[in-house]
N, C-alpha and C positions, 0 to 999 in steps of 0.2 A: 193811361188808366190809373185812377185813384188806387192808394197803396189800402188794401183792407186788411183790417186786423181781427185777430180773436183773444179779446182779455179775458183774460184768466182771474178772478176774484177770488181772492183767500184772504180768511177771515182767523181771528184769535182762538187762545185759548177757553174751552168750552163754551164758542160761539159756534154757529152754520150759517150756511148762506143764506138762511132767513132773517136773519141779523143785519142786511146789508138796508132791510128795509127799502126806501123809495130811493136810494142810490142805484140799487141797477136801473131801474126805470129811467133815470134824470143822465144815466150814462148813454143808453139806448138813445135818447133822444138827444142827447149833444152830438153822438158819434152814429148817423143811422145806416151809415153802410158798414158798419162793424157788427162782429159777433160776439154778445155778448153772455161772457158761460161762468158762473159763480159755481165753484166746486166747497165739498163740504170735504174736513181734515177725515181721515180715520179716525172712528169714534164718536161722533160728532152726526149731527143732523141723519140724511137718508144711511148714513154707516154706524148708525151709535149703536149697535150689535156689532160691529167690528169693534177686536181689543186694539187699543192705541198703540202701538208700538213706543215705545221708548228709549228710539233714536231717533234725530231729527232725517238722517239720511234714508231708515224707511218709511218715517211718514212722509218725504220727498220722491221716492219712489211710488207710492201708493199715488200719490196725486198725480204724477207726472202718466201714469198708467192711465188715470181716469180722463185725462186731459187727450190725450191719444186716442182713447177712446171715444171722444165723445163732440171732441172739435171738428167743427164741417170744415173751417181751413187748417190742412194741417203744414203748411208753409213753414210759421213760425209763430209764437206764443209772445202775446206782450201780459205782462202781470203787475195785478193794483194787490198789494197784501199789506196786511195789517198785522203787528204785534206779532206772534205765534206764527201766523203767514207769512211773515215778510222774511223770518228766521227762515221758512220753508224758501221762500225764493231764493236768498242767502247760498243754502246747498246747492239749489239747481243752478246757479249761474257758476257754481264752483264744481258741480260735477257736468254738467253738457251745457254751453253758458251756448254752442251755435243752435238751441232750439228757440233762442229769444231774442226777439226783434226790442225790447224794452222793457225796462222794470218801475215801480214806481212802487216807493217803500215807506208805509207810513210807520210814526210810532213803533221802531225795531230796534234791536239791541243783538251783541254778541259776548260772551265771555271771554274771548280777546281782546274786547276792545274796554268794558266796563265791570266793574264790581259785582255783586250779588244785589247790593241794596241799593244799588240805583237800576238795574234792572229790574226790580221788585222794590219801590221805595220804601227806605224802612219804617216811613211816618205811618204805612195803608199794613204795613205785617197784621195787626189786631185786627184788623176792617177783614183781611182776606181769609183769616181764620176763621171770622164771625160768620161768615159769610158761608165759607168750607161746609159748617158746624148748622146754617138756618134750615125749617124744616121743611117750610112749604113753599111753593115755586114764586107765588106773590112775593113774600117777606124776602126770597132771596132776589131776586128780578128787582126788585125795588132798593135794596142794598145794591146791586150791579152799577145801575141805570145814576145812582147818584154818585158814585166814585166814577166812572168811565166817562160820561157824559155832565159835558159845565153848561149848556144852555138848557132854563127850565122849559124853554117852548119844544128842542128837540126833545128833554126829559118825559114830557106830556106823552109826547106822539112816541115816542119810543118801549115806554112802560107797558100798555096792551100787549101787544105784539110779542114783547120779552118773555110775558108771562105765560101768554098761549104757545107759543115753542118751547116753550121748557116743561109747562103741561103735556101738550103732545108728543112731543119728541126727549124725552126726559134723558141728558146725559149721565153715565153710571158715574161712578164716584172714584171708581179704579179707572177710567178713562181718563179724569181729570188729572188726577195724578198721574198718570203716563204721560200726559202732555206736560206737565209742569217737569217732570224730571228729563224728557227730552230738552225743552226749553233749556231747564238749566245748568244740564252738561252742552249745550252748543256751543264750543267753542272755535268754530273754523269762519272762512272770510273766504270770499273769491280770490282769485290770485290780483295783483294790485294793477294787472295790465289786462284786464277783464275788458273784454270789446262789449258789453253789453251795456248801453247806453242805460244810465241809470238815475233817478230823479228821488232826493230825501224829503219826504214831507214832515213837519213834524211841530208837537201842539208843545207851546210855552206852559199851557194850563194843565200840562198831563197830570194827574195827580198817582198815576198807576205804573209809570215806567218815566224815570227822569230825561226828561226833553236832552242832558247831556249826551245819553247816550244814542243818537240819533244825530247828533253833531261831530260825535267823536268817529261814527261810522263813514259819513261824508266826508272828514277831514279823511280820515285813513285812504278814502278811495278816491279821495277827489272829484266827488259825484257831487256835482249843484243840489245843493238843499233851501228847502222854502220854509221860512217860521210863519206860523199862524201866532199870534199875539195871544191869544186869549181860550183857542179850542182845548180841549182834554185829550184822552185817551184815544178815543173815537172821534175822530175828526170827523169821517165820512156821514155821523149826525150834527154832530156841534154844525159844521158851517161846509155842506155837501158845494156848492154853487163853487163857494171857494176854491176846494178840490179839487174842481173840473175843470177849473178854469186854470187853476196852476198847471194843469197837465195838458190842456191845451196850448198855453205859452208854448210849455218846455216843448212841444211837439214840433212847435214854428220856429222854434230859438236856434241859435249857433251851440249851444250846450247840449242839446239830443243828438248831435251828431259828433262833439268832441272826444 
């Protein structure tokens, strides 16, 4: 019988899983006997009336709660995480790593392994202030959408949508901040003989988190990493097809099971 999974999707800092846009759908359908369950951080999307904690270990907890909750299989969790997420998968292979059948880490970073200003590059510090500091959801959703995302046809189809969740669902400003100082005290790693099969994706173009540190995370673990040439921040818009495809490889390869 086919091996069925339930990915787990977590998304960045002051993003939700509306954010993944037509990537859950494009996953569903590459993968149709899997479960596919995008969860939102604390603070953030159906939780942005939850205060964000401000450790990475209980906004790890909090997810991991909801994941149990809420997954029809609860066998074992594979997880796609991004930036701020992938930090979140980070803890969890390092505090219960036998709940996960696979990881797959885009755009991540840790304070053991990288600096402050290549985790946060220091070229985007002005951008992220401006940004902190913009007042209406458009003005800021459109400053977002051009630093995260390098392809203008993703930019197009991504802009609407930015702006209608962050209208409806408006994240508080003290949520933000709790996730950035979670973020940037993270300093722990799974242990280096981590049996959780693990896959680094990670964009040349980031202009938001230096592509080193997503190389420097691979080399430490020894986990196959895949460079996109040219995607940003947000890979899973720059060039989704890609994405899928690279985790469909790694799924068939001699490296998901090394």
């Amino acid at each position: 019988m086919k091996n069925r999974r339930t990915w787990i999707l977590l998304r960045g800092l002051a993003r939700e899983k509306g954010h993944w846009g037509a990537f859950t759908e494009q996953m569903a359908a590459r993968f149709p006997d899997d479960e596919i369950l995008p969860l939102d951080l604390p603070g953030a999307g159906e939780f942005r009336d939850v205060t964000a904690p401000r450790t990475m270990n209980q906004i790890y907890e909090f997810v991991r709660a909801r994941a149990v909750e809420r997954a029809k299989m609860q066998n074992s969790f594979s997880l796609i995480a991004i930036s701020l997420g992938g930090m979140v998968a980070l803890e969890w292979m390092r505090q219960k790593p036998e709940d996960l059948a696979e990881c797959v880490l885009i755009n991540t970073s840790s304070k053991a392994l990288s600096p402050f200003f290549e985790r946060l590059r220091w070229q985007v510090w002005k951008s992220v202030v401006s940004i902190l500091m913009t007042g209406t959801p458009r003005e800021r959703e459109s400053k977002l959408v051009d630093l995260l995302i390098n392809s203008a046809e993703a930019r197009n189809k991504a802009l609407p949508l930015w702006i209608r969740l962050a209208t409806e669902h408006p994240i508080r400003y003290k949520n933000v901040i709790h996730q950035l100082m979670a973020a940037a005290q993270f300093n722990d790693l799974p242990p280096e003989n981590c049996a959780t099969p693990t896959l680094v994706l990670c964009g040349l173009g980031d202009r938001f988190v230096d592509p080193s540190c997503s190389l420097a995370l691979a080399e430490k673990m020894n986990w196959p990493v895949k460079r996109h040439p040219w995607g940003g921040h947000d890979l899973t818009w720059d060039d989704p097809d890609w994405v899928i495809s690279q985790i469909q490889a790694w799924l068939e390869s001699a490296d998901r099971i090394a």
